[in-house]
C-alpha positions as CSV (number, residue, x, y, z in Angstrom):
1,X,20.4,126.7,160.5
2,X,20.3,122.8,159.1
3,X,17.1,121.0,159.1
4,X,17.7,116.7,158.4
5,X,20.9,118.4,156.2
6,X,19.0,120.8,154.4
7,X,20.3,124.7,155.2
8,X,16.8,126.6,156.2
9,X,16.7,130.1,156.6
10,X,15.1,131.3,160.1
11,X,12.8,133.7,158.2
12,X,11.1,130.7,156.2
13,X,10.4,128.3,158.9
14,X,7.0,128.2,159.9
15,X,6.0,126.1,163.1
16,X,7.1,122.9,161.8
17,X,11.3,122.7,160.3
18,X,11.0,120.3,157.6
19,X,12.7,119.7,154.5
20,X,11.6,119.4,151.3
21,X,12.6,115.6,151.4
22,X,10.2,115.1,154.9
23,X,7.4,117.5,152.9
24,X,7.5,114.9,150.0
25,X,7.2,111.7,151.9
26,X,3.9,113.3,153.7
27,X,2.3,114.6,150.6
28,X,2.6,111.7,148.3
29,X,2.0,109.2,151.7
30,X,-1.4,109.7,150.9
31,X,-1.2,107.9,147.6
32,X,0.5,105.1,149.1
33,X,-2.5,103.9,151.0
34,X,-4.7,105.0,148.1
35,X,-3.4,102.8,145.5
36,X,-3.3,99.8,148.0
37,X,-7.4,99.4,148.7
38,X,-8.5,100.3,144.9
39,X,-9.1,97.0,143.8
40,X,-9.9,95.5,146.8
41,X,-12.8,98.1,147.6
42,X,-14.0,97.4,144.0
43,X,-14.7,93.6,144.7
44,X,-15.8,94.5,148.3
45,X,-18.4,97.0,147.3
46,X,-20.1,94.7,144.8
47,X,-20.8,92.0,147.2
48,X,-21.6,94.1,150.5
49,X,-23.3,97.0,151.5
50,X,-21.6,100.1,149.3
51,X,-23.8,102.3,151.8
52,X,-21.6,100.6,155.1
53,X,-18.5,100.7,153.3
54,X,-18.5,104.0,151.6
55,X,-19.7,104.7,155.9
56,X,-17.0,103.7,157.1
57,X,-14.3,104.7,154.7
58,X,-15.5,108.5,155.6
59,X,-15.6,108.1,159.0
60,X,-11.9,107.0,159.1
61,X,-10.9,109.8,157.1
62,X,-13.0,112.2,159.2
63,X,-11.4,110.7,162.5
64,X,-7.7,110.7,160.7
65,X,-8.3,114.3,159.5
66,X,-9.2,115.2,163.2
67,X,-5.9,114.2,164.3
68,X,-3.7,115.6,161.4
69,X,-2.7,118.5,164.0
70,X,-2.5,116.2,166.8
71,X,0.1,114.0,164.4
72,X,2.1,116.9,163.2
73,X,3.1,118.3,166.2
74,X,3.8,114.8,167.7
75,X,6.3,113.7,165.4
76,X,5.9,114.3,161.2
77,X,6.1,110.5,161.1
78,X,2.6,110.1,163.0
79,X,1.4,113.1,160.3
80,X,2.5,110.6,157.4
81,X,0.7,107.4,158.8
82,X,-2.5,109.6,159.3
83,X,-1.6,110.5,155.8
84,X,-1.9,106.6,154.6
85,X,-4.7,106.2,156.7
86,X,-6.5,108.7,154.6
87,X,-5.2,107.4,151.4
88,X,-6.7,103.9,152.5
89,X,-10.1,105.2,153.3
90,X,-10.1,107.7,150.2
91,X,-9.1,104.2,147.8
92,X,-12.5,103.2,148.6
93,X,-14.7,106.0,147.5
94,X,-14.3,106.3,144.0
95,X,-15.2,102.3,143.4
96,X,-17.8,102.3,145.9
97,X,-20.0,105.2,144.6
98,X,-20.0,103.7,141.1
99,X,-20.8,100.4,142.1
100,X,-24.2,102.5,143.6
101,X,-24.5,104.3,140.4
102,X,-25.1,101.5,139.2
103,X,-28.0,100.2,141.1
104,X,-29.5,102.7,140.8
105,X,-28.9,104.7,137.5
106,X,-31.5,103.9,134.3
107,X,-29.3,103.8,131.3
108,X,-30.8,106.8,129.7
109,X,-29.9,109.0,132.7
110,X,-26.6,107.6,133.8
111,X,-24.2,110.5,132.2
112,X,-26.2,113.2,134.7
113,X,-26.4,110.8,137.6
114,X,-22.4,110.7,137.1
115,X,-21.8,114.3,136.7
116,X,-23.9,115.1,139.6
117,X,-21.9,112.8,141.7
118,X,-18.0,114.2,140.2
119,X,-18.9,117.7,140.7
120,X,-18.6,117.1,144.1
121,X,-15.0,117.2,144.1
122,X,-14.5,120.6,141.9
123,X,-17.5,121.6,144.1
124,X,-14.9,120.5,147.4
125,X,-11.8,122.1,145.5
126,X,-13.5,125.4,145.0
127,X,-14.7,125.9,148.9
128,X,-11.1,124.2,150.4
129,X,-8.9,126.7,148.4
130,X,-11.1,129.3,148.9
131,X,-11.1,128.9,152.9
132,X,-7.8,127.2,153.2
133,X,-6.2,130.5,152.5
134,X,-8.0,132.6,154.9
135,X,-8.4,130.0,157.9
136,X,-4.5,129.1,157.3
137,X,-3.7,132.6,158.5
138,X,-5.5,132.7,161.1
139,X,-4.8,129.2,162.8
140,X,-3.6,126.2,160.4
141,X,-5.1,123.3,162.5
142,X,-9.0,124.9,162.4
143,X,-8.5,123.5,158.5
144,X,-8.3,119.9,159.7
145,X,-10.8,120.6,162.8
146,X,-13.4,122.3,160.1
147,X,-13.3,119.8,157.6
148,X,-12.8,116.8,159.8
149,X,-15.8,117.8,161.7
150,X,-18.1,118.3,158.5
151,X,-17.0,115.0,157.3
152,X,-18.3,112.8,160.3
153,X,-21.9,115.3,160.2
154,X,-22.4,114.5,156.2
155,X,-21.3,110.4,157.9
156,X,-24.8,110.6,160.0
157,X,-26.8,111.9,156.8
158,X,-25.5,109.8,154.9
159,X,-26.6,106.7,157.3
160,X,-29.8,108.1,157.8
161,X,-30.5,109.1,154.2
162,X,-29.2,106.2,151.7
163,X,-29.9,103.0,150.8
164,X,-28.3,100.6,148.9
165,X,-30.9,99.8,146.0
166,X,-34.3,101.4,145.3
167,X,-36.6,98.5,146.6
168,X,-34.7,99.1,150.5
169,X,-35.5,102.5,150.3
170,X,-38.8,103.5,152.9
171,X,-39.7,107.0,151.4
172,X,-39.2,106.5,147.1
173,X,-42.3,105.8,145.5
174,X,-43.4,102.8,143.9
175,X,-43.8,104.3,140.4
176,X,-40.2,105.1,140.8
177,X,-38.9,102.5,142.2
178,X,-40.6,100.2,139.5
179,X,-38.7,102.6,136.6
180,X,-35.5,102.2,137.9
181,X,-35.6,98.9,138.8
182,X,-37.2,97.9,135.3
183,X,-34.7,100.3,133.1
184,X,-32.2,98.0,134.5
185,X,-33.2,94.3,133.5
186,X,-31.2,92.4,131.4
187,X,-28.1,93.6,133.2
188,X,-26.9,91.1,136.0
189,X,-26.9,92.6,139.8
190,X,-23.9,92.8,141.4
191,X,-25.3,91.0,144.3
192,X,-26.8,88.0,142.5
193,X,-23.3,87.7,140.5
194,X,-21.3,85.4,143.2
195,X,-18.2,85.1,140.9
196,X,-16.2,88.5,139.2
197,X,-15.4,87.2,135.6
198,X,-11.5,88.5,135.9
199,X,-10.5,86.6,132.4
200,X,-13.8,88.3,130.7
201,X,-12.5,91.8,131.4
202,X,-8.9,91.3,131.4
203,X,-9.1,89.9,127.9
204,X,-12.1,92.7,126.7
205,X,-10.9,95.1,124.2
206,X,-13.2,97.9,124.8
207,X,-12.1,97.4,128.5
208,X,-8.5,98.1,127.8
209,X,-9.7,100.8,125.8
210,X,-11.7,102.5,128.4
211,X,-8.4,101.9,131.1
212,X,-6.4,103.9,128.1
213,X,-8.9,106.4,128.1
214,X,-8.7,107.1,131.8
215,X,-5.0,107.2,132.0
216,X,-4.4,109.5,129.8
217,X,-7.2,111.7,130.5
218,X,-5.9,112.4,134.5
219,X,-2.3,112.4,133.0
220,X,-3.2,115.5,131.2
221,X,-5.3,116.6,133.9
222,X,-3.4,115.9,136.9
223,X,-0.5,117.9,134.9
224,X,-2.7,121.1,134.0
225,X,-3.8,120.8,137.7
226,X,-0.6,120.5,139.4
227,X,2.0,121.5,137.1
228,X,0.5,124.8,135.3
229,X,0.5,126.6,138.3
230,X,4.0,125.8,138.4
231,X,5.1,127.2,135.2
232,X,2.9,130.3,135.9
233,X,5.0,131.2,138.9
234,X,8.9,129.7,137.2
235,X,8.0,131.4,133.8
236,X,5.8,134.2,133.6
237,X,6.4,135.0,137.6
238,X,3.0,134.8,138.5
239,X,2.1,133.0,141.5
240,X,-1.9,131.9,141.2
241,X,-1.8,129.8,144.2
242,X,-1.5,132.6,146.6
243,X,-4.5,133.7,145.3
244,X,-7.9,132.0,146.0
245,X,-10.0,133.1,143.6
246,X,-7.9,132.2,140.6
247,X,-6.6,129.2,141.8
248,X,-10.4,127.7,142.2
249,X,-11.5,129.7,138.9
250,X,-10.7,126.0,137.3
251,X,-12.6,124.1,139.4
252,X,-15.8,126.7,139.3
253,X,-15.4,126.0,135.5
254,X,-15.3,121.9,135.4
255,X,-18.0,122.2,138.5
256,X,-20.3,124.1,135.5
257,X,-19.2,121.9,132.8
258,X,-20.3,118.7,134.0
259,X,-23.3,119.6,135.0
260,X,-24.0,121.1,131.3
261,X,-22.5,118.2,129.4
262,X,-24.2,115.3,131.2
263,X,-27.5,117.0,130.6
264,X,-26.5,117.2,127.2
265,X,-25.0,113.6,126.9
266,X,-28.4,112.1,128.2
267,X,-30.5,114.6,126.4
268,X,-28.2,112.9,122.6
269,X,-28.7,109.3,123.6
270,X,-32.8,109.9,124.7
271,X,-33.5,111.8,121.9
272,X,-31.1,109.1,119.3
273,X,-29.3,111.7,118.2
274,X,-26.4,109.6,118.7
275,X,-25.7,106.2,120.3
276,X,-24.2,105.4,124.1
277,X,-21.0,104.8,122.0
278,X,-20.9,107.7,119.8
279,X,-21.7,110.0,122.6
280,X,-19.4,108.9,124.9
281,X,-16.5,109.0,121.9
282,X,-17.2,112.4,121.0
283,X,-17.1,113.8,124.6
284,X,-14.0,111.9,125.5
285,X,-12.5,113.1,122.3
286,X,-13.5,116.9,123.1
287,X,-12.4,116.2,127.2
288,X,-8.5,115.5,125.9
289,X,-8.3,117.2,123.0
290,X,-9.5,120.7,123.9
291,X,-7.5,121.2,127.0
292,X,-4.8,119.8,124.8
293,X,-4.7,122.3,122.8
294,X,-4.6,125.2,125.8
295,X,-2.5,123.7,126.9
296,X,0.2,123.8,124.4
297,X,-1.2,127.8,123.3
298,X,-0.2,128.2,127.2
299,X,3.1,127.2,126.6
300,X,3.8,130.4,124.3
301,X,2.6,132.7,126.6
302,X,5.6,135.3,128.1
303,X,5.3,136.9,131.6
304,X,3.4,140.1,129.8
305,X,0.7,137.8,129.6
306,X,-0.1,136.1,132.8
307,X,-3.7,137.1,132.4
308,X,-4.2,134.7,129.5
309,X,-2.2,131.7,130.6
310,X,-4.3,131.4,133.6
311,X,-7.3,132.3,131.5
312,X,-5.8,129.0,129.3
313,X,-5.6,127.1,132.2
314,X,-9.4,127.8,133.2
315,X,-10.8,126.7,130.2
316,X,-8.6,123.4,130.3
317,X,-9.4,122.3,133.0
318,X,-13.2,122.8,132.8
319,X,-13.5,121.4,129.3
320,X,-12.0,118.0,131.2
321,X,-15.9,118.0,132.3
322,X,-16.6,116.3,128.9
323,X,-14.1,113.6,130.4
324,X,-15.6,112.7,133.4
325,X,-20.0,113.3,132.5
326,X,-20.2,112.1,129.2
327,X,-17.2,110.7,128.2
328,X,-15.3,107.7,129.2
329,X,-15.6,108.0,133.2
330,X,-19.3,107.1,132.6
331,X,-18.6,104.3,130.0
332,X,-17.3,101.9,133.1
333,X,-21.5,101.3,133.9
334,X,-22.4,100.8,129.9
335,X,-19.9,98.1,129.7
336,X,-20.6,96.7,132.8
337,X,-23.1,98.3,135.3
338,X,-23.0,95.5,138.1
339,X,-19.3,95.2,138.1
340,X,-18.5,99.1,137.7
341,X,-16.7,99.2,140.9
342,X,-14.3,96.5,140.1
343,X,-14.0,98.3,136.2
344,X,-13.3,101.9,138.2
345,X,-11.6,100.4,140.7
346,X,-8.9,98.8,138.0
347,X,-8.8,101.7,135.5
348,X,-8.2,104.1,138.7
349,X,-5.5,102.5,140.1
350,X,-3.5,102.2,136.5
351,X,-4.6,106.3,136.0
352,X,-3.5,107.1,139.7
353,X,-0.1,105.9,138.5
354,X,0.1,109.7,136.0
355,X,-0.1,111.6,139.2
356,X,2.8,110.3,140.7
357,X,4.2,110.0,137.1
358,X,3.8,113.6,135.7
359,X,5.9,116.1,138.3
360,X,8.9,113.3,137.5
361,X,8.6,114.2,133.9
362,X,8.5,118.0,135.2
363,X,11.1,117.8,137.1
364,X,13.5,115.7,134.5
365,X,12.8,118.0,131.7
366,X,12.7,121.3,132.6
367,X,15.9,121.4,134.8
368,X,16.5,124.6,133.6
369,X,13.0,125.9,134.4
370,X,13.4,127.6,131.0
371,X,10.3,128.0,128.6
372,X,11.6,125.8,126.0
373,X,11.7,122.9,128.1
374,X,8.1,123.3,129.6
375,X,7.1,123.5,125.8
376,X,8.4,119.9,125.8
377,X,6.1,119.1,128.8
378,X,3.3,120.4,127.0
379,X,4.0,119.0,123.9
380,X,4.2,115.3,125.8
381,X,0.9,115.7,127.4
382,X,-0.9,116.8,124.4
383,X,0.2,113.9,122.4
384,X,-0.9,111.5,125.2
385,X,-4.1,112.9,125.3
386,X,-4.2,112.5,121.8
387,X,-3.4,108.7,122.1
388,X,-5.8,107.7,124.3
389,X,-8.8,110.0,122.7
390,X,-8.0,107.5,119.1
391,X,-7.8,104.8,120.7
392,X,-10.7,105.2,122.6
393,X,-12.3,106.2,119.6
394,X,-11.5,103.2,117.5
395,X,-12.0,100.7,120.4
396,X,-14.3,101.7,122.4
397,X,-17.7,100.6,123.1
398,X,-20.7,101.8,124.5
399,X,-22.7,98.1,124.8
400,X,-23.6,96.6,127.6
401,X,-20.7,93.3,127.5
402,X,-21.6,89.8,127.1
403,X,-20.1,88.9,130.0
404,X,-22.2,91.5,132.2
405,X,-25.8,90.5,130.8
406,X,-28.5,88.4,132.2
407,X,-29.4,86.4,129.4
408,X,-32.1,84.6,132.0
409,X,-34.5,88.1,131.7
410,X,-36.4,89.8,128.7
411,X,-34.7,93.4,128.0
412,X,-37.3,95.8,127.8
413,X,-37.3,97.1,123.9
414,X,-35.8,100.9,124.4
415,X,-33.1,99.8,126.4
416,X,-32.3,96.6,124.1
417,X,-32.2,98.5,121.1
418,X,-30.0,100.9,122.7
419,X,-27.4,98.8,124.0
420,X,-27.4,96.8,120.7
421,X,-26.7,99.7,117.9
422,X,-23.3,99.9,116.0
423,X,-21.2,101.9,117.7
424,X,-19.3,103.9,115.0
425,X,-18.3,107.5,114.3
């Protein structure tokens, strides 16, 4: 039979007869809404209450996520608008938890206070695929009902369990409270700086180096992510997504590696081993170019050697960890700690743009699904991460900016020596 002009056989449909045109509006719906409220929630976050916005933001996309079955079987029109209204929500989170990473993250311990926070989402990955699978065949909408529901519990410990900055909190202690609010002096707070200096960062080079950095890091990693599994199953006839296990044995890899490397990236800059800088070159560098370099050897495997594509694939993907602990996702709050929403919330938007931009390469190059063409795809993505790991290297910066210091307060003498050391490989 014909589905919107699209010739379905009866053995494929499932409960819901769309085409692959209706399935593509309502997966990449959600990045509609999620490209729309980055910047805004950057500017947002640094002037209100991150905890009531980050509150909110969840609750809508525990509410939404509620009604994703509701929506489906209503009309799949309803299903993409509860898509949007998740991307909306979703646009504010990633902003919104750096500007609190901020306020509340000494210098010295800010590459493990940012790892600890990412894992979260391999952490997510690992349990959704894992459970997706099995719950999907026993009754799809118990997905949405499941994680729906846990998102609007972890909403009421959230409200009864954080606080914006360390002096509002009722149960820290003073001695720590008086260390984190004392490692941070000399760098403006958010909520004392009435005015975002816009032409300061537009026209800061380490800035546009750091943006580089993050788009072509999640170029590479949204394609190892999305489109590996793809040539698994085209080329070496393999299909890892039907399995579980190996499709989360990525995420259970980067979930170990950033916890490792921002231990390690912390443990470099308090011993001076290397400078804030350095460090967060050197990781970036090892984030790209490592899963670069699987990611071409991937491209010469043949479908006698499944086993070690996805094995490839594994190791990619976790070595991205370097990326996102120590590398440049945790350089946004060295440049700039009280404005590290707005930095994220800029450099995030410009990077969502490679998932949307990587399955068009896919699909324009390898017409012929042949592995030649892949090869190609590869090849491309290797050389981007390449790009942005030099430039990054050459122009980045690991200093707190002039722009983002408070000239008015005395630095205490670790931190100001820290922040002021060359920053060169």
């Amino acid at each position: 039979r014909r589905v919107h002009g699209t010739r379905i056989l009866r053995g494929e449909l499932g409960e819901f007869e769309w085409d692959k045109e209706v399935q593509g509006y309502i997966l990449s719906s959600y990045f509609y809404g999620y490209l729309v409220t980055q910047i805004p929630a950057g500017w947002l976050t640094e002037r209100f209450s991150a905890k009531y916005i980050i509150l909110t933001c969840m609750i809508t996309n525990g509410v939404a996520t509620l009604l994703c079955p509701i929506a489906a079987r209503a009309d799949w029109r309803f299903l993409l608008v509860m898509r949007v209204v998740i991307g909306l929500a979703a646009g504010f989170w990633v902003p919104a938890q750096f500007c609190m990473i901020g306020k509340w993250s000494p210098p010295l311990e800010r590459s493990l206070l940012v790892a600890v926070v990412l894992c979260g989402s391999s952490l997510g990955n690992v349990i959704g695929l894992s459970m997706g699978g099995i719950l999907c065949d026993y009754r799809w909408p118990i997905i949405f009902y499941l994680f729906g529901g846990i998102t609007l519990v972890w909403c009421l410990v959230w409200a009864l369990m954080v606080y914006d900055l360390p002096a509002q909190h009722p149960r820290i202690t003073s001695v720590e409270r008086d260390y984190i609010e004392s490692a941070l002096v000399g760098e403006k707070s958010g909520a004392d700086s009435t005015k975002t200096p816009w032409r300061s960062i537009m026209t800061s080079v380490p800035f546009w180096a750091l943006c580089l950095a993050h788009t072509t890091g999640d170029f590479g990693n949204y394609m190892q992510v999305t489109q590996i599994p793809t040539y698994i199953n085209e080329v070496l006839k393999f299909d890892i997504t039907n399995n579980g296990l190996l499709s989360s044995l990525p995420y259970i890899g980067c979930f170990i590696m950033v916890n490792v490397v921002g231990h390690i990236a912390d443990w470099l800059r308090e011993r001076k081993i290397l400078t804030t800088g350095q460090t967060r070159k050197i990781m970036t560098a090892v984030g790209m170019l490592v899963p670069g370099i699987f990611l071409v050897a991937t491209g010469f495997m043949d479908c006698t050697e499944s086993t070690w594509a996805v094995v490839f694939l594994t190791v990619g993907v976790s070595f991205c960890g370097f990326q996102y602990a120590g590398g440049c996702y945790a350089n946004h709050l060295d440049l700039a700690r009280q404005y590290a929403g707005t930095l994220m919330a800029i450099t995030n938007t410009v990077a969502t743009v490679g998932g949307i931009v990587a399955p068009l390469i896919v699909s324009i190059i390898t017409k012929d699904r042949t592995r030649v063409q892949w090869q190609i795809v590869f090849y491309i993505t290797a050389s981007i991460y390449t790009i942005g790991a030099v430039i990054f290297a050459i122009f980045g910066d690991g200093e707190v900016q002039e722009w983002a210091e408070d000239k008015n307060d005395d630095i205490p003498d670790l931190y100001k020596k820290q922040e002021r050391e060359t920053e060169i490989i």
